[in-house]
C-alpha positions as a printed NumPy array, in Angstrom:
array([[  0.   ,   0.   ,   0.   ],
       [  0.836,   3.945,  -0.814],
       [  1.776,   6.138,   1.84 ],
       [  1.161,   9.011,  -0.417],
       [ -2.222,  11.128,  -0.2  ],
       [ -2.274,  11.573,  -3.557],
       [  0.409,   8.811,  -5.136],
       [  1.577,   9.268,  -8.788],
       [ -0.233,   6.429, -10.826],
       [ -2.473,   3.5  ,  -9.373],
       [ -3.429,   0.581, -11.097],
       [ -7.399,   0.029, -12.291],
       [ -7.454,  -3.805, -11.007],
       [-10.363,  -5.823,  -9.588],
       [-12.62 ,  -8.778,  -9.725],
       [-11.85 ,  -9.11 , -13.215],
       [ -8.261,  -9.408, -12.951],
       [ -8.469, -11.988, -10.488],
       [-10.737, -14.327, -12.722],
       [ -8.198, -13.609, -15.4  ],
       [ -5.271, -14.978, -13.383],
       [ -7.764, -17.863, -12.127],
       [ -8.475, -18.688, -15.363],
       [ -4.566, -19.084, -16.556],
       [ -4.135, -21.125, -13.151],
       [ -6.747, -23.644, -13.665],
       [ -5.37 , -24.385, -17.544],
       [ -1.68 , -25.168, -15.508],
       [  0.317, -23.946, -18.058],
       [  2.525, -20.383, -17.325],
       [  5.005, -19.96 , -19.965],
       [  4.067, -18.23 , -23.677],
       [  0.682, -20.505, -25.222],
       [ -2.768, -19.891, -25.964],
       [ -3.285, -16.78 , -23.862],
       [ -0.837, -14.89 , -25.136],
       [ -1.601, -15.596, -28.948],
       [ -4.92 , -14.578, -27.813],
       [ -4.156, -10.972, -26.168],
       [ -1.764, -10.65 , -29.434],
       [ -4.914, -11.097, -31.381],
       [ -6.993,  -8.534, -29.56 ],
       [ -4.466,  -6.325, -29.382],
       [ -3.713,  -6.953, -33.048],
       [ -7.399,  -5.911, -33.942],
       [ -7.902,  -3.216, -31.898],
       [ -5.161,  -0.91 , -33.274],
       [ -6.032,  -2.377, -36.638],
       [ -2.634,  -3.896, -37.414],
       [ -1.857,  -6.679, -39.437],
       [  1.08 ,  -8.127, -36.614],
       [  1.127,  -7.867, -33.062],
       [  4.111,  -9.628, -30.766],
       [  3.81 ,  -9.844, -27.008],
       [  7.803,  -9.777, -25.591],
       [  8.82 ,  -9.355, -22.331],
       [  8.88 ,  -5.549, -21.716],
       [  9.043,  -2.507, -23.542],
       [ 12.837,  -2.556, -23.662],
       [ 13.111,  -6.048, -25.105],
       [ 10.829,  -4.705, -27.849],
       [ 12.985,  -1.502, -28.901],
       [ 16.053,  -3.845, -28.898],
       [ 14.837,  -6.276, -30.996],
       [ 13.129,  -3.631, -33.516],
       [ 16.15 ,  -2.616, -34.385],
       [ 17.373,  -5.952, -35.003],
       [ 14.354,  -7.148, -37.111],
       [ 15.344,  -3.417, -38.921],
       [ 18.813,  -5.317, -40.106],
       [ 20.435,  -1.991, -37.83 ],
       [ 23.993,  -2.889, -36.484],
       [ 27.111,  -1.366, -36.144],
       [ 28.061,   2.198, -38.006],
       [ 24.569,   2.657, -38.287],
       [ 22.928,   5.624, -36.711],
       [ 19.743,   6.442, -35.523],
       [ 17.91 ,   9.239, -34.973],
       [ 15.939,   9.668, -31.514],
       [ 14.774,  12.075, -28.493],
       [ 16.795,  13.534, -26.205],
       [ 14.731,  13.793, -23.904],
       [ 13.165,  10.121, -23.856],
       [ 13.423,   7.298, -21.238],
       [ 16.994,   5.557, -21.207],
       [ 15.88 ,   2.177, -22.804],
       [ 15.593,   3.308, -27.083],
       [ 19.153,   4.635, -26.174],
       [ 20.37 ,   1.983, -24.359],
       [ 19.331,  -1.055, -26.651],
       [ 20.577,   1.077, -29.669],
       [ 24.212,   1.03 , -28.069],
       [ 23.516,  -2.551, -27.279],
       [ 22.53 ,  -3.676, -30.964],
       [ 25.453,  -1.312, -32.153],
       [ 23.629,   1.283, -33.213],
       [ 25.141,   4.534, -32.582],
       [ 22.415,   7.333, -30.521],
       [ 21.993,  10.423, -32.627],
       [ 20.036,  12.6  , -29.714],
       [ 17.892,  15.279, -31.124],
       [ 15.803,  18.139, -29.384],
       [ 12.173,  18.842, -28.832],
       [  9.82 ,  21.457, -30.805],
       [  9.313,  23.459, -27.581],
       [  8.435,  23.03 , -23.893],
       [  5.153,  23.592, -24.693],
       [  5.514,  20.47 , -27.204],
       [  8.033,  18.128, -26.046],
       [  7.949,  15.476, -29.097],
       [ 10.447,  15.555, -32.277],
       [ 11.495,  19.039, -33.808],
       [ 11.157,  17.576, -37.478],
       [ 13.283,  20.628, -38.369],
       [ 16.277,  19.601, -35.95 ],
       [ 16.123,  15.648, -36.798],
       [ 16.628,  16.95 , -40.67 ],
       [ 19.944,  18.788, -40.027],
       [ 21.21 ,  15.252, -37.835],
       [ 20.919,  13.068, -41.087],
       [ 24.098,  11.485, -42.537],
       [ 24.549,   8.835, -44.768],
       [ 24.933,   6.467, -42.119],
       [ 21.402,   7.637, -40.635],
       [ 19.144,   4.409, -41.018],
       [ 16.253,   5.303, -38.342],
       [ 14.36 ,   7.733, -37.003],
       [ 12.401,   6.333, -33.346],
       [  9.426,   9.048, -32.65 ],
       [  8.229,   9.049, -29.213],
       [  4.928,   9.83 , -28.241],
       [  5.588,  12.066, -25.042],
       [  3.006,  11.699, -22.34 ],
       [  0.674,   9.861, -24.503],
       [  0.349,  12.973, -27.258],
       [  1.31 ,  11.642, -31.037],
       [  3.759,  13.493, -32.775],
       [  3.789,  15.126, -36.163],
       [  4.069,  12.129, -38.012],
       [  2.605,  13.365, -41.353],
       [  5.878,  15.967, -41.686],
       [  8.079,  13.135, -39.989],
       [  6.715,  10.321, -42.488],
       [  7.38 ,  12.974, -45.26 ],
       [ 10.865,  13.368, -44.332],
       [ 11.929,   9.768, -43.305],
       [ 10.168,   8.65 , -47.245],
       [ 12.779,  11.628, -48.639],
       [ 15.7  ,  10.069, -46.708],
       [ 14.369,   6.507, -47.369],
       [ 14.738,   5.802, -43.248],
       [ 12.728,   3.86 , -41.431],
       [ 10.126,   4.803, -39.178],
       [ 10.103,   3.094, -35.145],
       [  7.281,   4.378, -32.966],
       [  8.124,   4.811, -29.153],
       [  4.484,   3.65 , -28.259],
       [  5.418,   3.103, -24.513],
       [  3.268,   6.081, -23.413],
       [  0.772,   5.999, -26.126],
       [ -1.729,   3.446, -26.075],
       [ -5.285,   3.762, -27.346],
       [ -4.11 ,   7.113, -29.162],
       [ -5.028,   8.518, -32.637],
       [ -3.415,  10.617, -34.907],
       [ -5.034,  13.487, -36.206],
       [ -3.375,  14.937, -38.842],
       [ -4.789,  19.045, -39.324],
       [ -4.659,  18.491, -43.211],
       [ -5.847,  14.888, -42.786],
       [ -2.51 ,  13.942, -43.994],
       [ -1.61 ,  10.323, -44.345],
       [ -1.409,   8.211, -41.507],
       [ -4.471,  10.922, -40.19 ],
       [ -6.968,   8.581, -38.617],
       [ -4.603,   5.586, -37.766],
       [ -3.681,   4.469, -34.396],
       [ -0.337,   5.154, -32.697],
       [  1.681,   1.896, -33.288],
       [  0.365,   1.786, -36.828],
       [  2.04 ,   4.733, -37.8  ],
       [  5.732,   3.805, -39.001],
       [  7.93 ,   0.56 , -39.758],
       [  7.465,  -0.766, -36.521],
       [  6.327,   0.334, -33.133],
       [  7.02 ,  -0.9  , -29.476],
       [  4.93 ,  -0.633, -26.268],
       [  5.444,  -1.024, -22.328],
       [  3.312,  -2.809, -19.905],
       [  4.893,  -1.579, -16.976],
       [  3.123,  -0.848, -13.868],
       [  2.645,   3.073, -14.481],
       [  1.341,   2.561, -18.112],
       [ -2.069,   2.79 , -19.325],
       [ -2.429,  -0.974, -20.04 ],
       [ -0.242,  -2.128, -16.935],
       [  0.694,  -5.737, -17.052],
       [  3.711,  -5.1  , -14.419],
       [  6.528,  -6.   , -16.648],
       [  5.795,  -7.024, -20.365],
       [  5.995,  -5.094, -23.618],
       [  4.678,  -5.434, -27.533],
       [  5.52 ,  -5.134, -30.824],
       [  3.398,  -3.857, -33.683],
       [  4.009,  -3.684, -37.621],
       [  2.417,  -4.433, -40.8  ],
       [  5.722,  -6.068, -42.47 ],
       [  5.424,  -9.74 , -42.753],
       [  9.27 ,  -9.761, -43.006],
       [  9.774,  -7.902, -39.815],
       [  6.983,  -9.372, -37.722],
       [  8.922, -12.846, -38.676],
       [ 12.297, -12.182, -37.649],
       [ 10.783, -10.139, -34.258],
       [  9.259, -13.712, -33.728],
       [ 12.219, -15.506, -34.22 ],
       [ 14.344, -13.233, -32.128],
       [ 11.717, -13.384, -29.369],
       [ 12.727, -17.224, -28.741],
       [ 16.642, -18.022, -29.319],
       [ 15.669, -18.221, -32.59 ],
       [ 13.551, -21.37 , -32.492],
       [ 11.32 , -22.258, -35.66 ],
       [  8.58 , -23.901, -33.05 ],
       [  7.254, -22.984, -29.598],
       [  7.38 , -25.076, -26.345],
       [  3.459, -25.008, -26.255],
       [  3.434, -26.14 , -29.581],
       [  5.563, -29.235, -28.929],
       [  3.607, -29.693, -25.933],
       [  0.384, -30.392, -27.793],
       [  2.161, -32.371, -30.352],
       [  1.988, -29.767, -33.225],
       [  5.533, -29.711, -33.611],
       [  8.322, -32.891, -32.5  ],
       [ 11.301, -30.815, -32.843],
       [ 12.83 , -27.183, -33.815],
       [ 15.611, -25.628, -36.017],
       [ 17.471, -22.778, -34.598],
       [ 17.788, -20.025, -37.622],
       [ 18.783, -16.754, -35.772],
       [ 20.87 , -15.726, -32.705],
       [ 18.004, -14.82 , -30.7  ],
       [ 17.009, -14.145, -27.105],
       [ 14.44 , -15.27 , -24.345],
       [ 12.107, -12.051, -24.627],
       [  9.086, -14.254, -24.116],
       [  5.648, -13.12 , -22.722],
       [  3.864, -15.604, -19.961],
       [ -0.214, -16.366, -19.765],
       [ -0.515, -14.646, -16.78 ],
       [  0.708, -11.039, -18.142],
       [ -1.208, -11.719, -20.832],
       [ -4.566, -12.231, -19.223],
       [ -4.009,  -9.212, -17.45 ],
       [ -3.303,  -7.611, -20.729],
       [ -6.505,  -8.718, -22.196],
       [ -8.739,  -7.544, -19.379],
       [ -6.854,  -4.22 , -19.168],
       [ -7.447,  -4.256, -23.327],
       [-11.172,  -4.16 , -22.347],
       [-10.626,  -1.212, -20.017],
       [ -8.51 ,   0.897, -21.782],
       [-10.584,   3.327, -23.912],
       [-12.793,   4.437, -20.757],
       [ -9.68 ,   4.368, -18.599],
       [ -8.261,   7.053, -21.266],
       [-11.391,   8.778, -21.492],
       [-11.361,   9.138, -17.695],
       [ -7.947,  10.218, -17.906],
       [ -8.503,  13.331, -20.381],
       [-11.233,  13.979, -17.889],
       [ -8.893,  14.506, -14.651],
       [ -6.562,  16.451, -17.403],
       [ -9.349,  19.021, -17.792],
       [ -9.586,  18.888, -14.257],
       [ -6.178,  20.276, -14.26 ],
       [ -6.618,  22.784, -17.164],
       [ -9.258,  24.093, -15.026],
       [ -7.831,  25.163, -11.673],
       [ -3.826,  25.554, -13.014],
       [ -4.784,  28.047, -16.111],
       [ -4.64 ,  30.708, -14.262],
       [ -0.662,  29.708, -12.987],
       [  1.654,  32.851, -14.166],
       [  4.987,  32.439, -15.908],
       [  3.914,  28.699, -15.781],
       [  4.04 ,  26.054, -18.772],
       [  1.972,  23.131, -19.341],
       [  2.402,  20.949, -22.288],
       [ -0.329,  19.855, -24.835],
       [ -2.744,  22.376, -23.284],
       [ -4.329,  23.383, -27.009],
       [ -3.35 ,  20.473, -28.309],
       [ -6.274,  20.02 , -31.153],
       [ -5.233,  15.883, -31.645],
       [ -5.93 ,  12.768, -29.718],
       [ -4.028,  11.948, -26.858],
       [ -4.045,   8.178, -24.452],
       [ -3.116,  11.018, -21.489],
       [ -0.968,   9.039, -20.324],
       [  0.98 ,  11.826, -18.109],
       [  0.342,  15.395, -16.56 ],
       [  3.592,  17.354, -16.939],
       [  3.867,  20.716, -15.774],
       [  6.504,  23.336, -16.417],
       [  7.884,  25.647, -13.54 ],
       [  9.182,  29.236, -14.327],
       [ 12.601,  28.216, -13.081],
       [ 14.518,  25.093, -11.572],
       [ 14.806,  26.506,  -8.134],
       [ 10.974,  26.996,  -8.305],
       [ 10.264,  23.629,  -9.854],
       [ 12.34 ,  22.143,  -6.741],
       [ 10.632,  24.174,  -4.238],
       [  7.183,  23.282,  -5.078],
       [  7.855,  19.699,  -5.494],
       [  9.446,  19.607,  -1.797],
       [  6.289,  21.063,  -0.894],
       [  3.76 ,  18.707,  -2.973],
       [  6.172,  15.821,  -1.171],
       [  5.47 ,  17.337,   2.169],
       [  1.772,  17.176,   1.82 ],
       [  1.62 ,  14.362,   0.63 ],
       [  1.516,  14.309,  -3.328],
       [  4.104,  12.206,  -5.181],
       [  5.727,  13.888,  -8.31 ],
       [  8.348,  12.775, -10.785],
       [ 10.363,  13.788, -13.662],
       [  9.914,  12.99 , -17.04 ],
       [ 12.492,  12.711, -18.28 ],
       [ 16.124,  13.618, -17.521],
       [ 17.837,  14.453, -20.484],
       [ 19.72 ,  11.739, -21.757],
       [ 22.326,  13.581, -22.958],
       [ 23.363,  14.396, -19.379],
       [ 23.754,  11.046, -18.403],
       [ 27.498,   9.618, -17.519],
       [ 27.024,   6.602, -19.768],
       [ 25.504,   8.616, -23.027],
       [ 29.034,  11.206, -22.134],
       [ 30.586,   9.888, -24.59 ],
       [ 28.144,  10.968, -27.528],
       [ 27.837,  14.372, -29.574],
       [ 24.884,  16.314, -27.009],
       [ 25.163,  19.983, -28.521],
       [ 22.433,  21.258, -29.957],
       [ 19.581,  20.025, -27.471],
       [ 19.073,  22.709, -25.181],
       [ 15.401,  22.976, -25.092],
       [ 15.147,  19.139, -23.692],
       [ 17.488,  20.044, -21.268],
       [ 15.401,  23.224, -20.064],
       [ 12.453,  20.62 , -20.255],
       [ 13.985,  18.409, -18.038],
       [ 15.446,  21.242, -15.518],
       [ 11.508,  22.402, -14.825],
       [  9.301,  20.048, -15.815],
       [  7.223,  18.289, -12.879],
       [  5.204,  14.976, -13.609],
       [  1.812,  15.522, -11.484],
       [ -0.133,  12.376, -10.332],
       [ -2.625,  11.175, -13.267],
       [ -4.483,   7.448, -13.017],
       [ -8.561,   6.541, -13.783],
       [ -9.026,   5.959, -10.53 ],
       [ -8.027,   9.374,  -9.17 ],
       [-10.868,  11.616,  -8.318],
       [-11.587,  14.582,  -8.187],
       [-10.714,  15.554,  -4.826],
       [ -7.146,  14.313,  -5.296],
       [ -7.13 ,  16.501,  -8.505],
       [ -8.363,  19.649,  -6.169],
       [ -5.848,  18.994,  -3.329],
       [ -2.749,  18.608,  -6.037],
       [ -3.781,  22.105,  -7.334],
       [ -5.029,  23.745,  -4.203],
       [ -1.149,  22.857,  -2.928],
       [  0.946,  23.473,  -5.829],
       [ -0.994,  27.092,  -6.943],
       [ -0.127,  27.897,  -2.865],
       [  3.315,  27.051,  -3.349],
       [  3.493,  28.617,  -6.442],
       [  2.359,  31.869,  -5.065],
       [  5.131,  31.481,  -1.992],
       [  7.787,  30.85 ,  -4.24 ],
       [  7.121,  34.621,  -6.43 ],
       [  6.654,  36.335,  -2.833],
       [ 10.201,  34.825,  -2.221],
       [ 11.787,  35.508,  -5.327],
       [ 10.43 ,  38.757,  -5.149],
       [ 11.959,  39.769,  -1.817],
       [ 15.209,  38.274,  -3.158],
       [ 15.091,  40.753,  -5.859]])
């Protein structure tokens, strides 16, 4: 159990997840079978795309993305700056070398199609978009430019799920689902997400090829499944590819499927406690928050916030932690890491502003309203004590 008043995400479980698990327990079989090729099946027709891979988590799925993409050594891709670690840190682990690029604005922290442009080399093979805080980028101008450069096109679904894209000149892919909008596309399951399976991730893509050589990578390789052998469809297996065990197991994925069933109210609900938040921080002065007039479809996935300053951003969130409101940060720049040192990071400076103010405020669909009017009635207080002070220290 929380200690927090207000903690930063919850999970929507009940009666139904139980019978899920139940269900997966009473068939005595754990390890990837029928459940999963089920929930890959649902998932598969929900987004309406033609391939859909359950893998272990969202990190196993950018890795082996960029495998099934042929990417390897002297390649570069293309990808956020500000972004969590894992696209950067299974592109150094593949080979791949990191090419960080910077946001459109702190008012819209996805892509600056603009900035990616001026990154490409001949060695550029990739671009990986990433859906910040559930809000698709511009993936009409982004397509445009990857079909120019002949790159391919890897969706960072993690925080996206159950979004649209909207396209303001109904520009191709306007109307399609986010993981149905490049190459390839990988989503999380993690606890915090908006289809929470605790650990787990998926792949999606309309590429026979790919969705082929992602299964094959998914298990060492293997040209048959264990469940398969196990009810005699198969006697024996070839190993073909160098591959991994990034397998999904039946009980994730009956969580999956009954958190499938949930997941376009749960969003709905969501933008509902975001308008909650419009509504009482509007009125916030020298204040940023992202997506505010965004005019697209979002999965809401996260409720960033951006202070004036960094001294006021760590002010206030001391004071949200004191009464009893959990915040985070999303993300730090990756650029500033020790491991990513290494790496060419000029050029990046408005993900690094991001990162210095934003705030991550508590978002879930079980949050009510109350919760939403305590983490405003607190931060617009501290807010307003922070300008008194900066004012006197003027």
């Amino acid at each position: 159990m929380s200690n927090w008043k207000v903690p930063l995400s919850d999970l929507d479980y009940g009666v139904e997840e139980e019978k899920a698990i139940q269900r997966v327990l009473q068939r005595q079989w754990l390890s990837m079978g029928p459940e999963v090729k089920v929930f890959e099946e649902e998932f598969s027709s929900f987004l309406g795309v033609k391939h859909a891979i359950a893998v272990s988590s969202g990190t196993a799925a950018l890795q082996l993305a960029y495998l099934a993409l042929g990417l390897g050594k002297e390649d570069e891709v293309i990808q956020p700056a500000l972004n969590f670690v894992a696209a950067a840190n299974t592109a150094i682990a593949v080979g791949v070398r990191p090419i960080f690029a910077d946001i459109i604005s702190l008012d819209e922290p996805t892509l600056d199609i603009t900035d990616v442009e001026h990154r490409i080399t001949q060695q550029t093979k990739a671009i990986v978009v990433m859906h910040y805080g559930g809000y698709p980028c511009r993936m009409a101008d982004l397509r445009a430019l990857c079909e120019r450069h002949d790159l391919a096109v890897i969706e960072d679904a993690c925080h996206a799920v159950g979004a649209r894209y909207l396209d303001s000149q109904a520009r191709f892919p306007h109307g399609h689902r986010v993981g149905q909008l490049g190459d390839i596309a990988c989503f999380s399951f993690f606890s915090n997400k908006n289809l929470a399976t605790g650990e787990g991730g998926l792949i999606t893509t309309d590429q026979d090829d790919l969705a082929k050589r992602v299964r094959l990578l998914r298990s060492h390789g293997m040209t048959t499944l264990t469940w398969e052998r196990h009810k005699g469809h198969a006697r024996s297996y070839d190993v073909v590819l160098h591959g991994f065990n990034y397998r999904f197991d039946e009980i994730r994925a009956a969580l999956g499927r009954t958190q499938l069933q949930k997941l376009e109210s749960n969003n709905h609900r969501r933008q509902e406690i975001v308008n909650a938040y419009y509504s009482q921080l509007d009125s916030l002065s020298n204040w940023i928050i992202p997506f505010r007039h965004f005019s697209g479809d979002s999965a809401y996935h996260l409720m960033p916030i951006v202070a004036p300053d960094q001294r006021t951003r760590e002010r206030v969130v001391q004071d949200l932690k004191l009464a009893g409101i959990q915040t985070s940060l999303h993300y730090p720049c990756i650029t500033n890491f020790t491991a990513f040192a290494h790496l060419e990071a000029s050029g990046v400076e408005k993900s690094k502003a991001f990162s210095q103010r934003v705030i991550t405020l508590p978002l879930y669909p079980t949050m009510t309203l109350d919760q939403v009017n305590y983490v405003c009635s607190n931060l617009l207080s501290s807010s307003r004590i922070s300008l008194l002070e900066d004012s006197n220290d003027a």
